[in-house]
matplotlib code that plots the C-alpha trace (Angstrom):
import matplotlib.pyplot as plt

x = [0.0, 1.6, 0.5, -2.3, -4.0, -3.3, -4.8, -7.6, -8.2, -7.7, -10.0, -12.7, -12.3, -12.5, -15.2, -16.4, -16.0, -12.4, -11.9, -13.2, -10.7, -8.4, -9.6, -9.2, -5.8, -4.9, -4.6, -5.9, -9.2, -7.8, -5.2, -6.9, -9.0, -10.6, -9.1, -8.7, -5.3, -6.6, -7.5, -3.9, -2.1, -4.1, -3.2, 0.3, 0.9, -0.8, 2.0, 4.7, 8.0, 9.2, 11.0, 10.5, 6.6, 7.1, 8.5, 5.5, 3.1, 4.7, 4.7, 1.0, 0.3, -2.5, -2.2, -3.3, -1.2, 1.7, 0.4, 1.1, 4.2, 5.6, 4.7, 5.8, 9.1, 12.0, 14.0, 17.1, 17.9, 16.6, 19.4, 19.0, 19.5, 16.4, 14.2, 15.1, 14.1, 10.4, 9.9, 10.6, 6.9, 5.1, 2.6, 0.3, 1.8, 0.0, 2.4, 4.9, 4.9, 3.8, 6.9, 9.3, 7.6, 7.4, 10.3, 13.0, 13.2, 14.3, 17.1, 20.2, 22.1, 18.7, 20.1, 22.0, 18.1, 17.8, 20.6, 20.0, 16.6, 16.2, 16.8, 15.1, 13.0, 10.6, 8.0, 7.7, 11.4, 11.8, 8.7, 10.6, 13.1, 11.3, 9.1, 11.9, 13.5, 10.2, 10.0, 14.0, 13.3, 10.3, 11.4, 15.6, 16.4, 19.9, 19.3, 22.5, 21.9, 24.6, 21.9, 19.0, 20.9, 21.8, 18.2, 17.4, 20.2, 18.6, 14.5, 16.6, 18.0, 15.8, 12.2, 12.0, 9.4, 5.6, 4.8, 1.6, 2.8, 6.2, 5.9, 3.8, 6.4, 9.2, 6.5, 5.9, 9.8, 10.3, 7.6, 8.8, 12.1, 10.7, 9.3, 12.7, 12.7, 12.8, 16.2, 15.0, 11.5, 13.3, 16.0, 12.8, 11.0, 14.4, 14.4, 10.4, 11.1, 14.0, 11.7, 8.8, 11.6, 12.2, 10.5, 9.5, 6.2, 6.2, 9.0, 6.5, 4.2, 5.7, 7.0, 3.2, 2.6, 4.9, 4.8, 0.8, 1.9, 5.5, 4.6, 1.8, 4.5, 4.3, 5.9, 4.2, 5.4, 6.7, 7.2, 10.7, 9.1, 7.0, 3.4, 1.1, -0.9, -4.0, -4.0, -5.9, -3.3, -1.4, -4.9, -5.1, -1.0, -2.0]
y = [0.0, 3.1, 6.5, 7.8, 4.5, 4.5, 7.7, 6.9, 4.2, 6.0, 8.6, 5.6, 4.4, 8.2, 8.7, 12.1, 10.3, 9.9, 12.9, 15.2, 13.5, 14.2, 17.9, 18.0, 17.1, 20.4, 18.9, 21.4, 20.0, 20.2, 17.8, 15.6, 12.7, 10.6, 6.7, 4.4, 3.5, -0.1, 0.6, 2.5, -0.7, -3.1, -0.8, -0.6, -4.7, -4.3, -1.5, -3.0, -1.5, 1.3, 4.3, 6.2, 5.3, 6.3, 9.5, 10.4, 9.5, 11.8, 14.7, 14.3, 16.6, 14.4, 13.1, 9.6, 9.4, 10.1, 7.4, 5.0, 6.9, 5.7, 2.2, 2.0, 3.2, 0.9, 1.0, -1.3, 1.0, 4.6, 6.7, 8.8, 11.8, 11.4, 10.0, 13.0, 15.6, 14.1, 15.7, 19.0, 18.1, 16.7, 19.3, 16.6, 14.0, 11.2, 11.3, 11.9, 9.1, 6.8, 8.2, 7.0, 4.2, 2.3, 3.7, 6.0, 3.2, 0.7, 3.0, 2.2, 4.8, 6.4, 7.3, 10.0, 11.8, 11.4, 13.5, 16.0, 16.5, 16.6, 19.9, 21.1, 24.7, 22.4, 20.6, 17.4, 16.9, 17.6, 14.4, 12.2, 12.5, 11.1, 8.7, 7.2, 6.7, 5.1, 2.9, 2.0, 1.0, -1.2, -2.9, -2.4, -5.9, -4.8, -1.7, -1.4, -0.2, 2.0, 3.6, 3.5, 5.6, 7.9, 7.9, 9.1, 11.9, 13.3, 12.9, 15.1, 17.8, 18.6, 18.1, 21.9, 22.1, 23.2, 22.5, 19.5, 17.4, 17.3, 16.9, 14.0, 12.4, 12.9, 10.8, 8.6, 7.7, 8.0, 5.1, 3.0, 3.2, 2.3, -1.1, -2.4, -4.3, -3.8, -2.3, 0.4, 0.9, 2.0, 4.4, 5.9, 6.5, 8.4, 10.2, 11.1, 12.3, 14.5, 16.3, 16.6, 18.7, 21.0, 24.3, 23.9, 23.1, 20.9, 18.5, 18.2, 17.4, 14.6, 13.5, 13.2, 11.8, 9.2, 8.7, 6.9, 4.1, 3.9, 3.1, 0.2, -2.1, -5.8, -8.4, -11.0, -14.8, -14.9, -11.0, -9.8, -6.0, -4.6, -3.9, -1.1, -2.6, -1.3, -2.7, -6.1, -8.2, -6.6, -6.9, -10.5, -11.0, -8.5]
z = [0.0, -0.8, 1.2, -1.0, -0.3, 3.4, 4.0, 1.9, 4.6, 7.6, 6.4, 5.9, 9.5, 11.2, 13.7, 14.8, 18.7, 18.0, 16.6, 19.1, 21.3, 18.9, 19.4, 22.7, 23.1, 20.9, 17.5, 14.8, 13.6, 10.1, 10.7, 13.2, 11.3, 14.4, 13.8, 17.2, 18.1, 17.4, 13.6, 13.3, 14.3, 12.3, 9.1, 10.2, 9.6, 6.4, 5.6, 6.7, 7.3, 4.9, 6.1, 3.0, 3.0, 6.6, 5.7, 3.3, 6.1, 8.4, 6.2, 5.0, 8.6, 9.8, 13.3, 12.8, 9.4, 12.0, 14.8, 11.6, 10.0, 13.8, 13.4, 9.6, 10.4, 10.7, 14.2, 12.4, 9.5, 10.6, 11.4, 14.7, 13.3, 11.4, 14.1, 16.3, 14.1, 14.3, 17.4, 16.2, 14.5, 17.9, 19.3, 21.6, 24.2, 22.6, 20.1, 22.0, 24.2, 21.0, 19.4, 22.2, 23.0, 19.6, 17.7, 20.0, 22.2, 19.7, 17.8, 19.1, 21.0, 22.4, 25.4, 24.0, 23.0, 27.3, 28.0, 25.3, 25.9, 29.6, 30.4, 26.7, 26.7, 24.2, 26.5, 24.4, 23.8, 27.8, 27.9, 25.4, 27.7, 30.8, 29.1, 27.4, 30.8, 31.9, 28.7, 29.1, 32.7, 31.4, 28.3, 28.0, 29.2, 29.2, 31.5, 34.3, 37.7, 36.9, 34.3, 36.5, 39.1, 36.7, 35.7, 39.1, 39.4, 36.3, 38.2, 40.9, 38.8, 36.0, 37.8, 38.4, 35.6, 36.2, 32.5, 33.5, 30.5, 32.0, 35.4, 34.6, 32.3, 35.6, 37.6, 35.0, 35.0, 38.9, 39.1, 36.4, 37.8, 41.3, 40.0, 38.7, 42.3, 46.0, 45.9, 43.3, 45.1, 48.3, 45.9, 44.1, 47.4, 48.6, 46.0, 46.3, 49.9, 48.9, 46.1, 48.5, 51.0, 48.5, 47.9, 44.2, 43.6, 40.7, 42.6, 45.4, 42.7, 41.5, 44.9, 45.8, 43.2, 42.6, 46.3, 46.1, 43.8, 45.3, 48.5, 47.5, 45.4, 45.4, 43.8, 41.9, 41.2, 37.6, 36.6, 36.6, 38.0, 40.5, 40.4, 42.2, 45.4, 43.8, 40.8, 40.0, 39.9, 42.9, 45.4, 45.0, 46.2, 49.0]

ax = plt.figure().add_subplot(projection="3d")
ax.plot(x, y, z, "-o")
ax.set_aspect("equal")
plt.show()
């Protein structure tokens, strides 16, 4: 399928529901079309991968059409350089998060976008920081505990931020980072209590918080992380 087509299809699954959320979440209604998240991945295995029809996606303008550029792109033979400058194009922190999540994340060397962004002026580079150290904590298998204190150092120094969608990202990681095990619960909760001293209102934000779920880890027979008290899973251990 080459892009004409694709958009031709995501126009015939829009929904004026889905697009209002679109709306919402400050996507000009021009380029917002309303498709599920569902129906974008389903037309993303038709695709396949192709980082040129990836690149024509992306520069169509339409939010969904970038949803799918993301999932059309290939990780293994996208240079960094290029993925980075896609966020130069992110205005929402759906895409954002989709963006580091299902391609950032699986380019080698993305830890370099973590130190360059975390102390960015641009509010969703600043994110992409923090929910890539979220998603690294979750899915890189070969994470060190030499990264994951680093990871924390950075929660520390550059969670001065009242911007909502990043002080929400610096929770997001802080958590994550807390249910790498016991050891790393205890670390994140340290460092939780030492943002809630401070007198900047947005740390004691995320040191609130990050503080609810922290607290109410469990283990579970058979994961490799922790989970929150609360959730499903987590009441029945309790």
């Amino acid at each position: 399928m080459d892009c004409e087509e694709l958009i031709r299809e995501l126009r015939g699954l829009s929904s004026e529901k889905y697009k209002a959320n679109v709306v919402k979440m400050g996507i000009p209604e021009e380029y917002s079309l309303g498709v599920s998240t569902g129906d974008v991945r389903k037309l993303a295995r038709l695709a396949g991968r192709s980082n040129e029809l990836a690149g024509e996606l992306w520069s169509a303008g339409y939010h969904e059409a970038r949803l799918l550029a993301v999932l059309v792109f290939d990780p293994k033979t996208l240079p960094m350089r290029e993925a980075e400058r896609l966020m130069q194009d992110v205005v929402s922190w759906d895409l954002c998060d989709h963006l580091c999540k299902n391609l950032l994340i699986k380019i080698k060397g993305y830890q370099n976008l973590i130190e360059k962004w975390c102390n960015s002026s641009r509010t969703y580079e600043k994110r992409g920081a923090f929910t890539l150290i979220a998603s690294a904590a979750v899915h890189d298998k070969k994470i060190t505990a030499q990264e994951l204190d680093h990871y924390l150092e950075l929660v520390k120094d550059y969670s001065d931020d009242d911007r909502e969608h990043v002080k929400k990202a610096v929770s997001w990681a802080l958590r994550e980072i807390g249910k790498s095990g016991f050891d790393y619960q205890e670390k994140a909760l340290l460092t939780a209590y030492e943002l809630a001293e401070s007198d900047s209102r947005p740390r004691k934000w995320i040191a609130r918080d990050a503080i609810k779920e922290l607290e109410k880890l469990v283990q579970t027979e058979g994961r490799r992380r922790l989970i929150s008290g609360d959730s499903k899973m987590g009441q029945e251990v309790s």
